[in-house]
Biopython code that builds the backbone (N, CA, C, O; Angstrom):
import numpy as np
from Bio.PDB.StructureBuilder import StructureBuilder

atoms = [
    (1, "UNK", "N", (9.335, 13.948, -32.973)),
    (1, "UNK", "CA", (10.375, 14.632, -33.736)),
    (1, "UNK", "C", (10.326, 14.132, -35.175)),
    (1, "UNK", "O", (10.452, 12.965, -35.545)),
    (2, "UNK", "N", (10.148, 15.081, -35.832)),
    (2, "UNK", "CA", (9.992, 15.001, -37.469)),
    (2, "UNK", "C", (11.118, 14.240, -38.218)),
    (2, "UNK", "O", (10.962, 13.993, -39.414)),
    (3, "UNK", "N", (12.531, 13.761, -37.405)),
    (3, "UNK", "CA", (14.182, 13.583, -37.961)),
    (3, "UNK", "C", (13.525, 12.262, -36.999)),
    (3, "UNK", "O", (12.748, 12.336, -36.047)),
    (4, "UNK", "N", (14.148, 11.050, -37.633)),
    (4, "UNK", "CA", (14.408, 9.588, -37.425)),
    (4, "UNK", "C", (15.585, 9.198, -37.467)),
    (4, "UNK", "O", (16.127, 9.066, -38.564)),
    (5, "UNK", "N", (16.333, 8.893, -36.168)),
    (5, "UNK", "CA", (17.744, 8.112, -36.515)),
    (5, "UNK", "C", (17.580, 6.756, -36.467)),
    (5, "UNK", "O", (17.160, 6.174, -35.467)),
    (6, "UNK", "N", (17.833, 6.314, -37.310)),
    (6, "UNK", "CA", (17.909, 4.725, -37.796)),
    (6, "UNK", "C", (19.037, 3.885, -37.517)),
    (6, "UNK", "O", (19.133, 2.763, -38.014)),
    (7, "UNK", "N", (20.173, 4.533, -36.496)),
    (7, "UNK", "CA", (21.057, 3.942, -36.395)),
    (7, "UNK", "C", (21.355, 2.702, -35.978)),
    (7, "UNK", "O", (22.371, 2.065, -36.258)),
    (8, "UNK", "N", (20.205, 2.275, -35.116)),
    (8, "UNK", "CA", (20.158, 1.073, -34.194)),
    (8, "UNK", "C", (19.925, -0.137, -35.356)),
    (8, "UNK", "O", (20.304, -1.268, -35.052)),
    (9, "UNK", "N", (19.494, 0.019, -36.283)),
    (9, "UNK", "CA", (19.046, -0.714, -37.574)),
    (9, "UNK", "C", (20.398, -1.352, -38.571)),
    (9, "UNK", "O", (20.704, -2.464, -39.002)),
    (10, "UNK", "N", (21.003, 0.094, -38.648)),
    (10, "UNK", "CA", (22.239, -0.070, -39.296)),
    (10, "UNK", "C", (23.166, -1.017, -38.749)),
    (10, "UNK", "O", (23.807, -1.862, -39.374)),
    (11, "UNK", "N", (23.171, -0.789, -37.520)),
    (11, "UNK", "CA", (24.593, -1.383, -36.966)),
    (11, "UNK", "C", (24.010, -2.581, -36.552)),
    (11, "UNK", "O", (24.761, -3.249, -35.842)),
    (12, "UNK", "N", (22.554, -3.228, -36.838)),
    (12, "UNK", "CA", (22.455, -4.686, -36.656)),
    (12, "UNK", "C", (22.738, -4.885, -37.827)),
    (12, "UNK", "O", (23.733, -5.526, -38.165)),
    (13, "UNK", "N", (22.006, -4.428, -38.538)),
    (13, "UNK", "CA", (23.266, -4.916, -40.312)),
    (13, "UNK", "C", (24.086, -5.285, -40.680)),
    (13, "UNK", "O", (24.333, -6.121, -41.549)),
    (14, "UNK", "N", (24.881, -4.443, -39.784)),
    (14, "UNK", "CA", (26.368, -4.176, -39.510)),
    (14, "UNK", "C", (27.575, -5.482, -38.897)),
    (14, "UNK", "O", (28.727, -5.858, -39.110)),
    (15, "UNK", "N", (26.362, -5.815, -38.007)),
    (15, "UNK", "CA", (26.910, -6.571, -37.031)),
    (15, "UNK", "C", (28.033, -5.724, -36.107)),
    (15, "UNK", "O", (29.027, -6.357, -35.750)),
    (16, "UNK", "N", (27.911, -4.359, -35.721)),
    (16, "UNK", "CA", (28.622, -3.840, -35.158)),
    (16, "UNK", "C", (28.007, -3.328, -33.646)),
    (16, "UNK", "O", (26.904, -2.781, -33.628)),
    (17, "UNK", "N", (28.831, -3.548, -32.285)),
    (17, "UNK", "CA", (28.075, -3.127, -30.957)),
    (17, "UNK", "C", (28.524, -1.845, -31.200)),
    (17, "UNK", "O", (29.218, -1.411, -32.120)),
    (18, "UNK", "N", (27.919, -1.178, -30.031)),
    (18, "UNK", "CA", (27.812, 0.118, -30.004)),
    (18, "UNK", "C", (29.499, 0.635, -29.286)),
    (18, "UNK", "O", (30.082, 1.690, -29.535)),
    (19, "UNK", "N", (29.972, -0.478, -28.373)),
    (19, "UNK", "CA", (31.301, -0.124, -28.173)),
    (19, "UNK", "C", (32.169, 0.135, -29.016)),
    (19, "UNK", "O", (32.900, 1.125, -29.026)),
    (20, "UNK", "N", (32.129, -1.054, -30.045)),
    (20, "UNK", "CA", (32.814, -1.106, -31.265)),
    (20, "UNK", "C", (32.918, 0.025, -32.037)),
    (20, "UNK", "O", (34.024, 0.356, -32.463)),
    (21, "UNK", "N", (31.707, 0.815, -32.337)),
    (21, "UNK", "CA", (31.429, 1.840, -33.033)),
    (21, "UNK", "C", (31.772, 3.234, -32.754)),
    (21, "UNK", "O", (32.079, 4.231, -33.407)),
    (22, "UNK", "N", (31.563, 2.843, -31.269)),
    (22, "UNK", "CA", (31.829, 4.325, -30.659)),
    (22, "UNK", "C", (33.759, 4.599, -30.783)),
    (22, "UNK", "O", (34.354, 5.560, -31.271)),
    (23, "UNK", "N", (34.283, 3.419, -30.174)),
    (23, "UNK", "CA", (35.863, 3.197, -30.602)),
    (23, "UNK", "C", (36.101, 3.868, -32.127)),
    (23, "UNK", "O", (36.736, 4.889, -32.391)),
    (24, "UNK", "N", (35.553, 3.176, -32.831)),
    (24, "UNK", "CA", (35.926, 3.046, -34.384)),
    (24, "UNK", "C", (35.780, 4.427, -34.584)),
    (24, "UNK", "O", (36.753, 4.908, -35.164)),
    (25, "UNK", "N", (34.848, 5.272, -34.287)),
    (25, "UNK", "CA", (34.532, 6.724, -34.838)),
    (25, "UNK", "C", (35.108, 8.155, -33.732)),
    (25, "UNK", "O", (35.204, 9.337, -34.064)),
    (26, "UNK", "N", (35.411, 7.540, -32.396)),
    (26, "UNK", "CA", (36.026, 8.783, -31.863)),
    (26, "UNK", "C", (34.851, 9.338, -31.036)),
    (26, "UNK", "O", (34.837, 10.568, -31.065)),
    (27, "UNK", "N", (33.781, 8.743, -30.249)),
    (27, "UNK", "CA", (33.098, 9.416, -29.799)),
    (27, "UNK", "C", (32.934, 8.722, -28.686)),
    (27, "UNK", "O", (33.606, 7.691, -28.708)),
    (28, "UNK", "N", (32.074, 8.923, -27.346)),
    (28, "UNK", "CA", (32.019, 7.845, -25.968)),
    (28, "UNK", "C", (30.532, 7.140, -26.871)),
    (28, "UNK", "O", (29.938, 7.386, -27.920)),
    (29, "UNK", "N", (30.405, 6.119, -25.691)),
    (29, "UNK", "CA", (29.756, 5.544, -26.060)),
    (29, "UNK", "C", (28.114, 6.402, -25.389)),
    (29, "UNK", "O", (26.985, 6.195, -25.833)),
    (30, "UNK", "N", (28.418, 7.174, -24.457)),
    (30, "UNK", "CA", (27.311, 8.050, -24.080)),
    (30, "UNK", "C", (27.338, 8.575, -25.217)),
    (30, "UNK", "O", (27.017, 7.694, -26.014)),
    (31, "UNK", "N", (27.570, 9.654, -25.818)),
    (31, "UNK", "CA", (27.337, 10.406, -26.769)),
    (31, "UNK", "C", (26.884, 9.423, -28.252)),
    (31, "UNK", "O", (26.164, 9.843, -29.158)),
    (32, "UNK", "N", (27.340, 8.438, -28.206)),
    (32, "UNK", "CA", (26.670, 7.392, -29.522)),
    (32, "UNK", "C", (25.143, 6.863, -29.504)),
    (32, "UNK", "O", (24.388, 6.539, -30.421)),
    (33, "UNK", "N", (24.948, 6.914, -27.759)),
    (33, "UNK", "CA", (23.961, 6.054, -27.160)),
    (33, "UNK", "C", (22.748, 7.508, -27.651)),
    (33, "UNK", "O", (21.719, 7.341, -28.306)),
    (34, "UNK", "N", (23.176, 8.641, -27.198)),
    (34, "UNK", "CA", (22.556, 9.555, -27.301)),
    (34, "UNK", "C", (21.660, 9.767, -28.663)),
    (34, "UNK", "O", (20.512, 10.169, -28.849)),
    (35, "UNK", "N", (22.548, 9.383, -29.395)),
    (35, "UNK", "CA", (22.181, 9.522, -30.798)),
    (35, "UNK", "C", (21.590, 8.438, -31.135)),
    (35, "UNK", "O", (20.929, 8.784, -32.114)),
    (36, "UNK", "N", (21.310, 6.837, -30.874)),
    (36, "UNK", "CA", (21.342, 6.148, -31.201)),
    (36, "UNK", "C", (19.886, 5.676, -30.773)),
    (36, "UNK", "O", (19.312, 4.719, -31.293)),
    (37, "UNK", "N", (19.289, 6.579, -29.618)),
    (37, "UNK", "CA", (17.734, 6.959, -28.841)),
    (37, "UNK", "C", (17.298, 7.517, -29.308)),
    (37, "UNK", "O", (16.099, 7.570, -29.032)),
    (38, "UNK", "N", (17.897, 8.631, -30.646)),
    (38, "UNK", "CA", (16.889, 9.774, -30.932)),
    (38, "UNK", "C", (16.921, 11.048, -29.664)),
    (38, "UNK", "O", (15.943, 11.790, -29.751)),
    (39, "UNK", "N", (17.927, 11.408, -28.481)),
    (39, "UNK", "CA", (17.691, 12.341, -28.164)),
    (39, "UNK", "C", (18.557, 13.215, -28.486)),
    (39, "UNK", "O", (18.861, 14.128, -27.718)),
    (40, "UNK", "N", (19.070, 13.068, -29.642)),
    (40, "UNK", "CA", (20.372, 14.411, -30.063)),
    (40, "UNK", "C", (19.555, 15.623, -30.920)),
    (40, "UNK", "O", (18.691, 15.436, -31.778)),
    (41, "UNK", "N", (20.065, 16.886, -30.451)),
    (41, "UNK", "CA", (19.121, 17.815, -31.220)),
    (41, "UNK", "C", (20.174, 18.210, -32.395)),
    (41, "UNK", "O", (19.682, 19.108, -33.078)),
    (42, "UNK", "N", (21.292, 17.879, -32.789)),
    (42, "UNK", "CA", (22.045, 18.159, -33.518)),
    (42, "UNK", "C", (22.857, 17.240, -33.732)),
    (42, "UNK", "O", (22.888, 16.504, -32.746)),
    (43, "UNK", "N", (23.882, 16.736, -34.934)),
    (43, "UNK", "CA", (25.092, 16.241, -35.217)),
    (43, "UNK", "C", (25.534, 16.749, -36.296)),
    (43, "UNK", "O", (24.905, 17.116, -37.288)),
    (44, "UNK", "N", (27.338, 16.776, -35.952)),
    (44, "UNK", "CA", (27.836, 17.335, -36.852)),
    (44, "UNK", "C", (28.347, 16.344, -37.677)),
    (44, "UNK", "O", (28.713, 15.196, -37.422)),
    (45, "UNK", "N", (28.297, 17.177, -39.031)),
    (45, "UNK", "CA", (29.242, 16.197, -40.555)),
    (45, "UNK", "C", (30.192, 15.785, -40.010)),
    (45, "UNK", "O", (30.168, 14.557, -40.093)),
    (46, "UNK", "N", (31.021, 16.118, -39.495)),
    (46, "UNK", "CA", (32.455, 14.926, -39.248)),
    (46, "UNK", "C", (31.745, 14.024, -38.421)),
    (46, "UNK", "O", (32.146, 12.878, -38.624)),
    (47, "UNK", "N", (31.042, 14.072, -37.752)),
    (47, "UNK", "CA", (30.284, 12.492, -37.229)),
    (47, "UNK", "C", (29.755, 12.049, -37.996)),
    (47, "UNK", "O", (30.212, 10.941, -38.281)),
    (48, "UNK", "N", (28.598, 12.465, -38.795)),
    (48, "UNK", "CA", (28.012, 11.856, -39.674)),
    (48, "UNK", "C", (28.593, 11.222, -40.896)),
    (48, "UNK", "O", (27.930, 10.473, -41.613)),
    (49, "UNK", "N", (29.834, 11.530, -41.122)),
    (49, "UNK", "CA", (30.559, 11.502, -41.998)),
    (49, "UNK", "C", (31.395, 10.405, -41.606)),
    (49, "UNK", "O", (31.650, 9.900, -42.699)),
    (50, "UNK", "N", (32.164, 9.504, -40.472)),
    (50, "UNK", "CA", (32.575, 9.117, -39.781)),
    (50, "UNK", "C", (31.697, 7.653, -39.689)),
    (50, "UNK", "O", (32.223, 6.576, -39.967)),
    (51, "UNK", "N", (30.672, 7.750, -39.375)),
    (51, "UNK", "CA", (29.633, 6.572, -38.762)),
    (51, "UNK", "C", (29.140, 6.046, -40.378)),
    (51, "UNK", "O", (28.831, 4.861, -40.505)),
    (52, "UNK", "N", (29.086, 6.904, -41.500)),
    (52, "UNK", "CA", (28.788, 6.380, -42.658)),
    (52, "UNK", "C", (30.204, 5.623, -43.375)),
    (52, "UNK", "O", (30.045, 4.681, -44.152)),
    (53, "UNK", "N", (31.326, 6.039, -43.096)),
    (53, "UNK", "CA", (32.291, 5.412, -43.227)),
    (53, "UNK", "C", (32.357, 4.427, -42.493)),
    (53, "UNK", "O", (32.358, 3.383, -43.145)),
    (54, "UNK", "N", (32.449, 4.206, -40.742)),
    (54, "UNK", "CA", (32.094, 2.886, -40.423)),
    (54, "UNK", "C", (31.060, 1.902, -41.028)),
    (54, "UNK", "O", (31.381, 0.753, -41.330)),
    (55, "UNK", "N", (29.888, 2.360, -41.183)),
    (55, "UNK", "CA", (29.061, 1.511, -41.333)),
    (55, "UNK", "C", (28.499, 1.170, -42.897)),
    (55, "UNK", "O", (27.607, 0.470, -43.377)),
    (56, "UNK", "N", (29.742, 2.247, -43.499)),
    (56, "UNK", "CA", (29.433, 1.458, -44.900)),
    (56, "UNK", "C", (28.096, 1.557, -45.994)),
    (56, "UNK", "O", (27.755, 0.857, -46.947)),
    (57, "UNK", "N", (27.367, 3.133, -45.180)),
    (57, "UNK", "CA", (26.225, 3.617, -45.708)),
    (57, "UNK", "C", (26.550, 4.917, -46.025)),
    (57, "UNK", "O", (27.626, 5.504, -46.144)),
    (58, "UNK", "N", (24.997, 5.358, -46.175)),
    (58, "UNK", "CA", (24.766, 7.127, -47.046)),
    (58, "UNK", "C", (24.342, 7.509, -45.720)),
    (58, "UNK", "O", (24.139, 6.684, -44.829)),
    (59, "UNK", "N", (24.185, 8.976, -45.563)),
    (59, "UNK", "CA", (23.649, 9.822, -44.803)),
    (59, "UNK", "C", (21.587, 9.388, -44.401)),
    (59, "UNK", "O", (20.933, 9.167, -43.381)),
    (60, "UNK", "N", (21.316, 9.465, -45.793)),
    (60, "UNK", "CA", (20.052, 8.651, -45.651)),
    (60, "UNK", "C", (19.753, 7.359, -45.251)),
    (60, "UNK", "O", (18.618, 7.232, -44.792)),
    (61, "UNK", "N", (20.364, 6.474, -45.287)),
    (61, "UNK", "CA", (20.139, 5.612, -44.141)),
    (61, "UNK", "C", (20.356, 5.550, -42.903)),
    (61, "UNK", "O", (19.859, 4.657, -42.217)),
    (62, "UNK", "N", (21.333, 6.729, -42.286)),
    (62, "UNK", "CA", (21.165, 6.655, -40.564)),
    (62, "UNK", "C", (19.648, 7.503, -40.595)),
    (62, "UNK", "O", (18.633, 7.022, -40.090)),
    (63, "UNK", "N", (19.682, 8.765, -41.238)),
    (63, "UNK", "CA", (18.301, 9.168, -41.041)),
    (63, "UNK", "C", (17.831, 9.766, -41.839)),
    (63, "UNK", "O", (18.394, 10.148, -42.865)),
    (64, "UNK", "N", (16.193, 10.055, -41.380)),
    (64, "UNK", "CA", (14.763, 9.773, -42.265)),
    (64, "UNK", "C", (14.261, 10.865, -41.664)),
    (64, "UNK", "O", (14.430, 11.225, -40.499)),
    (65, "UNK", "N", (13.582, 11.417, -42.592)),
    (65, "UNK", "CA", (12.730, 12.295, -42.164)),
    (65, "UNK", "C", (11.320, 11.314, -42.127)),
    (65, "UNK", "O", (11.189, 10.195, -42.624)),
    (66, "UNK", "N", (10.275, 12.153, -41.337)),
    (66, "UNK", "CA", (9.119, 11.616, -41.008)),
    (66, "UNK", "C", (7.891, 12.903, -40.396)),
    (66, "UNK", "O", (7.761, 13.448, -39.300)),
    (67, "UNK", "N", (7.247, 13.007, -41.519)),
    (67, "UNK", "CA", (6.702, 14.183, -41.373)),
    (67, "UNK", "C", (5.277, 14.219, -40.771)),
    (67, "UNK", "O", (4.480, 13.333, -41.080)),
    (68, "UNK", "N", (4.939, 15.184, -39.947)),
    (68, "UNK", "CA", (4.257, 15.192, -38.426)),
    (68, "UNK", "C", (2.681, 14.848, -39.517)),
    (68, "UNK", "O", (2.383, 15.065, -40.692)),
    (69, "UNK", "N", (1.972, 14.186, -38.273)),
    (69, "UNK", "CA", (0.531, 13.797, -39.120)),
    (69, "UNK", "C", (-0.605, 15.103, -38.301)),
    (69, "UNK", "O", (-1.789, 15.183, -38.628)),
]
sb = StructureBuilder()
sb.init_structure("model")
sb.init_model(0)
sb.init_chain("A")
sb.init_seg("    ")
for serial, (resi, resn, name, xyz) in enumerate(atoms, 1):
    if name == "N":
        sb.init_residue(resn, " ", resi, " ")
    sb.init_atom(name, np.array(xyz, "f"), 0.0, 1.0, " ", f" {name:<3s}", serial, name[0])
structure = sb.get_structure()
């Protein structure tokens, strides 16, 4: 997949668990985990918007594009 979520990166940064996060932003922790593997085919701005407010970043640092070789 050409889209990289970097989230797992962030939130060691962070120093934040994934419980913590998932609490803090309103989502289960399945649905964080989901995203947090790379198997989400979509997220919406109020999440993304949400997790950059937790974590105190831009949109470009949860994710990266990475273009197919």
């Amino acid at each position: 997949m050409p889209i990289v979520v970097n989230l797992d990166v962030i939130m060691a940064k962070r120093k934040k668990s994934a419980g913590e996060l998932a609490d803090e932003i309103g989502i289960t922790p399945a649905n964080l985990s989901v995203l947090k593997n790379n198997k989400a085919k979509a997220i919406r701005f109020s999440t993304l918007e949400e997790l950059c407010k937790a974590l105190d970043c831009q949109p470009g640092d949860i994710l990266e594009f990475v273009g197919e070789d």
